[in-house]
N, C-alpha and C positions, 0 to 999 in steps of 0.2 A: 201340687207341685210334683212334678217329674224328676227322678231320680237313675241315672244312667250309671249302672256300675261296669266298670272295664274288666273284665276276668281275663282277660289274655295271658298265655302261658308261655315261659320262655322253654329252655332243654327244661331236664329233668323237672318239670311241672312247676317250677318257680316262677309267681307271678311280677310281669313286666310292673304293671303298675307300683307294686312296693318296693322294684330296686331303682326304678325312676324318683319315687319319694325317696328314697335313702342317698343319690346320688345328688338331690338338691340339699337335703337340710347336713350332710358333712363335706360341700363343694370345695369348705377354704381347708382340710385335711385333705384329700384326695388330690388339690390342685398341689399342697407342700410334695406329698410322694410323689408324682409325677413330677416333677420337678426334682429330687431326690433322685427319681431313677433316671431321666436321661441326661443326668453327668455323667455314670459309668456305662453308658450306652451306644453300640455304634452307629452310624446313620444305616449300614444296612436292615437294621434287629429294629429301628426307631418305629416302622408302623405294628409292631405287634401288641398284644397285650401286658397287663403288669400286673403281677400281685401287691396289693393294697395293704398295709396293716394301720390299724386307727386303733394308738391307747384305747382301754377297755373304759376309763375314766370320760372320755369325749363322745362314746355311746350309750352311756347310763341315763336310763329312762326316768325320769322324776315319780315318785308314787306318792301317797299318801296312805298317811296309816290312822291309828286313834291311838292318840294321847293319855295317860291317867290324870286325868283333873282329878283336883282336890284332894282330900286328905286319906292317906290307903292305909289301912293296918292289916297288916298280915301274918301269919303264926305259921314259923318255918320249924321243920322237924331236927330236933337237936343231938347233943352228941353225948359221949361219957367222958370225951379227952378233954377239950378244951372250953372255957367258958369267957365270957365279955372281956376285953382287957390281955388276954395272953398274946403272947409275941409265937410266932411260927418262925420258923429256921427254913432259911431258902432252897430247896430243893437240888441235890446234887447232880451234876451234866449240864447238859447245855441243851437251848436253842429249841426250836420247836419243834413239829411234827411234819413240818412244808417238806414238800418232793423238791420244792426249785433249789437252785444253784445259782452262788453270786458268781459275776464274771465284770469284767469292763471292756466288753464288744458291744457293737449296737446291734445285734441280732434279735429279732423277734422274740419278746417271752409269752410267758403260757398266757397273760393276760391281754396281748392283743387281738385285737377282732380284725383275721385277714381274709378280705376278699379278692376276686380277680378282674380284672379289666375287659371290658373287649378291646379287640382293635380297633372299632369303630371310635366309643368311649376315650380312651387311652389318646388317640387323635385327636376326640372335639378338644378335651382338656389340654392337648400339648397349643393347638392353635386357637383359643380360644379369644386372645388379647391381642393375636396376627390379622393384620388385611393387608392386601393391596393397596397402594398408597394411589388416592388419584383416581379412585374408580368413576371415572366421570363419564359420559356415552357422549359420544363426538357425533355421531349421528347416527340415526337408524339405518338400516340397509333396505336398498330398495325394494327386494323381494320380502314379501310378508309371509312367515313361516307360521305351522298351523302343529298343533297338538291333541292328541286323540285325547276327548274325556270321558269319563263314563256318564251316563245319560238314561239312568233307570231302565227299564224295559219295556220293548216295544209287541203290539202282536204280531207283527208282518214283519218278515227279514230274508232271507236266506238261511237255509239248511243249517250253514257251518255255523252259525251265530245262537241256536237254539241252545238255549237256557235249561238243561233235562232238569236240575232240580225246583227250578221255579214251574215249570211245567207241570211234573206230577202234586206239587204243591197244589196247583192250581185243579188240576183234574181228581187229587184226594178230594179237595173242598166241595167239589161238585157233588160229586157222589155222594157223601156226607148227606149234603144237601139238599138233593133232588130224592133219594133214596130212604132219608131220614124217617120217613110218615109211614109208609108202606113198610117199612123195615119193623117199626113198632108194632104197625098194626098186624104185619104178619104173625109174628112172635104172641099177641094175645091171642089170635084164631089157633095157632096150635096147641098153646094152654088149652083153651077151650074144648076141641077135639077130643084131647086125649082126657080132659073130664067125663066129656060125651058118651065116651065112648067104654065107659065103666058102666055106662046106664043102660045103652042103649042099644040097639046090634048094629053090624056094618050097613046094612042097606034100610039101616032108620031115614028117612027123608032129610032131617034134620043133620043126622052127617054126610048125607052128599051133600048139599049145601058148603056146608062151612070145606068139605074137601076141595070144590070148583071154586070157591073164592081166596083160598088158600092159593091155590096151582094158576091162577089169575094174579095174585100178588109176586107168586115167584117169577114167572113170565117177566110182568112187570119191570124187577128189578133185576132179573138176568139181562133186560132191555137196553138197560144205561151203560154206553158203552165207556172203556177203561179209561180212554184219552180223547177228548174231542178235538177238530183244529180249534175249537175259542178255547182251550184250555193253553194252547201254546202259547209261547213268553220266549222274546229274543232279546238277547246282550242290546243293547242302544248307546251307539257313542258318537259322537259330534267331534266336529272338526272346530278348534276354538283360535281365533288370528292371537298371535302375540309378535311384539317387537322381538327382532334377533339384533344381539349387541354384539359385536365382533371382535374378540381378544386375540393377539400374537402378543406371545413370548419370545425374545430372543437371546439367547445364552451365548457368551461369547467368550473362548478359553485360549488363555495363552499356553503353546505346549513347543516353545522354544527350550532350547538347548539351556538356557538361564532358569528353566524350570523345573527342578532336579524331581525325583519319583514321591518324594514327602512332601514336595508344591502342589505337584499334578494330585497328589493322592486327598491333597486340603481343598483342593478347587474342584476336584469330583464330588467329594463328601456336599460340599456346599451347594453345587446346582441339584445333587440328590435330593436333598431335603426342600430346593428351593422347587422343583419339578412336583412332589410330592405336594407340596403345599398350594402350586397352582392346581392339579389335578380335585384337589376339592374347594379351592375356591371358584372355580368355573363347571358348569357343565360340558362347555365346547368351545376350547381354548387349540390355538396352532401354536407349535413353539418347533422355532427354528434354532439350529445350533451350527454355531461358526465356529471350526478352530482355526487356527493364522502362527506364524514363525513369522518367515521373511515374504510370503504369500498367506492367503485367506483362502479358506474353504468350505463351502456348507458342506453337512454331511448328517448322517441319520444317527439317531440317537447312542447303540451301541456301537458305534464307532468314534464318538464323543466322548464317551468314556473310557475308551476299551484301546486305543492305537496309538503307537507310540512314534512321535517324531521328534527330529533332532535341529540345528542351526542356528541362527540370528533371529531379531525381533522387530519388525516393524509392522506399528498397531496399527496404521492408519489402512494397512491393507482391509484388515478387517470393517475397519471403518466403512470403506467405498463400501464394500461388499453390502453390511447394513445396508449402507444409502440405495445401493442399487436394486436392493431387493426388495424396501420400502417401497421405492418408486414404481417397481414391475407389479409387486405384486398385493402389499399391502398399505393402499393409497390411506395418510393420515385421514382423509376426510371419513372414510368406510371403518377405520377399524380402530380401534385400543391398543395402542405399540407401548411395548415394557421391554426394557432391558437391563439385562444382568449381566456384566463382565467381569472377569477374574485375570489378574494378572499379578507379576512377583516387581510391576514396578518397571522392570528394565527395559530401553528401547533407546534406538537412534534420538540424537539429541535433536537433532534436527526435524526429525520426523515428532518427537515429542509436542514442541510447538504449530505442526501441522494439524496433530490429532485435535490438540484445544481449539484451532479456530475452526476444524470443521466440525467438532460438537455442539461449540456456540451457533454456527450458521447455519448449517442445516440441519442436523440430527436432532437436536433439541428442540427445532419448533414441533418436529413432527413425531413427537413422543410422549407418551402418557408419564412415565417416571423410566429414569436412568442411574439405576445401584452399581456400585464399581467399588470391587474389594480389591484390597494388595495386598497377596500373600509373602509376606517379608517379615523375616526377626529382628531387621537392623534399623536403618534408618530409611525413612522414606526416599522412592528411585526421582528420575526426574517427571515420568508420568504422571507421576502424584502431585508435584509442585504443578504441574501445566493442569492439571484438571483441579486443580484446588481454587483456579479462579472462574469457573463455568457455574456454580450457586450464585455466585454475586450477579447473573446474567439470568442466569435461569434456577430457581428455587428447589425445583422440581428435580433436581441432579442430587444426588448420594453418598457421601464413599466413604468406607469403614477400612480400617486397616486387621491382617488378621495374622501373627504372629504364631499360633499354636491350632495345631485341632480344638485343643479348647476352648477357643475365642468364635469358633463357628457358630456355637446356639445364641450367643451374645449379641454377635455382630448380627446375624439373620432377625435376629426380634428387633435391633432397633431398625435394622432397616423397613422393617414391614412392620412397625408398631403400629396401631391403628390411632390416626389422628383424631386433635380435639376439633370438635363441630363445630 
């Protein structure tokens, strides 16, 4: 049986493989701290790393020791004070000899084992229990997309693809090889010589001999040349078809005049974390972002978060806008359409009951999943009443209320909880 040991090394020479084991067998401790730290965490600081502390109690190694069976007598060295039976008087001061200090913080004591997170890490475990709701592929796209893989090594290539280490690899072994016999043999003829040659004069017959077969073996192996072209070895990669699945995102922000700077700043936070979170659930994902008042307007990412406008609210602008951009550019049949809106609730009464029938009628057929948060402390606006009847039509609709920044990580997990199969 074959036996493949990983030695791979992280920074300072700590190996991968034992913080991979250490990070499976204490998962449900690491997953509590991560969870502990992004309550007092902002969404900007959320992809960085954490320091980790695990009671020392939850990393104790189990050992075994040896026992005293049976019966032990032992003869301990005695005293002149006291004998069998005497009572000892309890020793005056207090307390023991320990460095620590009581307190009632929860700060880290000497006894915990704290290590640090990567960012990576830090991420798998924040999103671990998160997906995409609905990850279904509506169809493949017509053009079949290709990925380079690697494909051992070839001997014919181009220049730039040559393999120098597998090469002299290859041209060490030769030599080795080809050179191996003669290399031996030479080394006993000069033994031999300089025995010889204790015996016998220079122009003894016998040592020109072994000299001309000597100077025939070095010949020889000065012969073999250092690098041959059958020694060369090229990189070899292949081109492999795979299906390309086509995802849009679309983020859609109310930044009306009814959306004061602590709405706008709860509906930033939200699509940050909700962006972050597409960003490593896809490799290659589009996401569009509408802001809308009393008008709609796509626009590029930092200006999504970053620009501030003032006025009235009517949602359904935004709405068309979706529908029209589905239409132009991201046809339901080709792509994965997701959407994410945030709003405080407020809007024309009238235009409220428009936005529901055009959800129910068109947007919804042609949408993967539709989450709709209301950023509101009070009572739900009337957007909310009108889109609270679009589940009973379409299942696949969403909507979470969010009352405080603190209700962001809450509301974002149930909405992207990962479903039962």
């Amino acid at each position: 049986m074959t036996y493949l040991i990983d030695r791979r090394l992280q920074s300072k020479n700590k190996s991968a493989v034992n913080r991979e084991r250490f990070l499976r067998r204490y998962k449900g401790q690491i997953k509590q701290a991560v969870e502990r730290a992004i309550k007092g965490r902002s969404i900007i600081d959320i992809a960085s790393g954490e320091k980790v502390s695990i009671p020392a109690k939850d990393v104790n190694e189990p050992n075994f020791g040896h026992a005293h069976g049976g019966v032990w007598e032992s003869v301990n060295p005695g005293n002149k004070d006291y004998v069998r039976g005497d009572k000892i008087q309890r020793p005056k001061g207090g307390g023991g000899s320990g460095k620590g200090k009581a307190g009632n913080t929860e700060e880290i004591s000497e006894d915990d084992f704290v290590f640090e997170l990567t960012r990576e890490e830090f991420m798998n475990y924040f999103f671990e229990d998160l997906e995409l709701p609905n990850m279904i592929k509506t169809q493949l796209a017509s053009t079949t997309e290709f990925k380079s893989q690697r494909a051992g090594y070839t001997m014919s290539g181009t220049p730039a693809n040559i393999h120098v280490l597998r090469s002299l690899r290859g041209a060490l072994g030769r030599r080795i090889a080809v050179g191996g016999k003669p290399a031996k043999r030479l080394q006993q003829l000069e033994n031999d010589l300089s025995e010889l040659l204790l015996l016998l004069p220079e122009d003894d017959p016998g040592v020109q001999k072994l000299r001309r077969e000597i100077t025939q073996l070095k010949t020889r192996l000065a012969a073999i040349p250092f690098i041959d072209p059958f020694d060369l070895r090229y990189s070899n990669r292949v081109k492999v078809p795979k299906p390309s699945t086509k995802a849009v995102m679309f983020c859609i922000m109310d930044v009306s005049g009814s959306m004061d700077e602590q709405k706008k700043d709860t509906a930033k936070r939200f699509f940050i974390l909700l962006y972050l979170f597409l960003t490593r659930a896809y490799d290659k994902i589009e996401v569009v972002f509408i802001r809308h008042h009393t008008a709609a307007a796509e626009v590029d990412e930092h200006e999504f978060f970053n620009s501030r406008e003032s006025g009235g609210t009517v949602v359904s602008s935004a709405l068309h806008l979706l529908t029209n951009i589905l239409q132009e550019r991201f046809p339901s049949g080709d792509w994965n359409v997701y959407v994410a809106q945030a709003s405080d609730g407020d809007n024309w009464d009238k235009d409220s009951v428009n936005c529901r029938q055009l959800m129910i009628n068109t947007i919804m057929p042609a949408v993967q999943y539709y989450a709709y948060v209301e950023i509101t402390d009070g009572e739900p606006q009337n957007l909310w009443h009108e889109y609270a009847a679009i589940p009973h039509h379409h299942p696949h609709f969403a909507m979470q209320k969010i009352e405080t920044p603190a209700d962001i990580f809450p509301v974002f997990r149930e909405l992207f909880k990962k479903q039962p199969k």
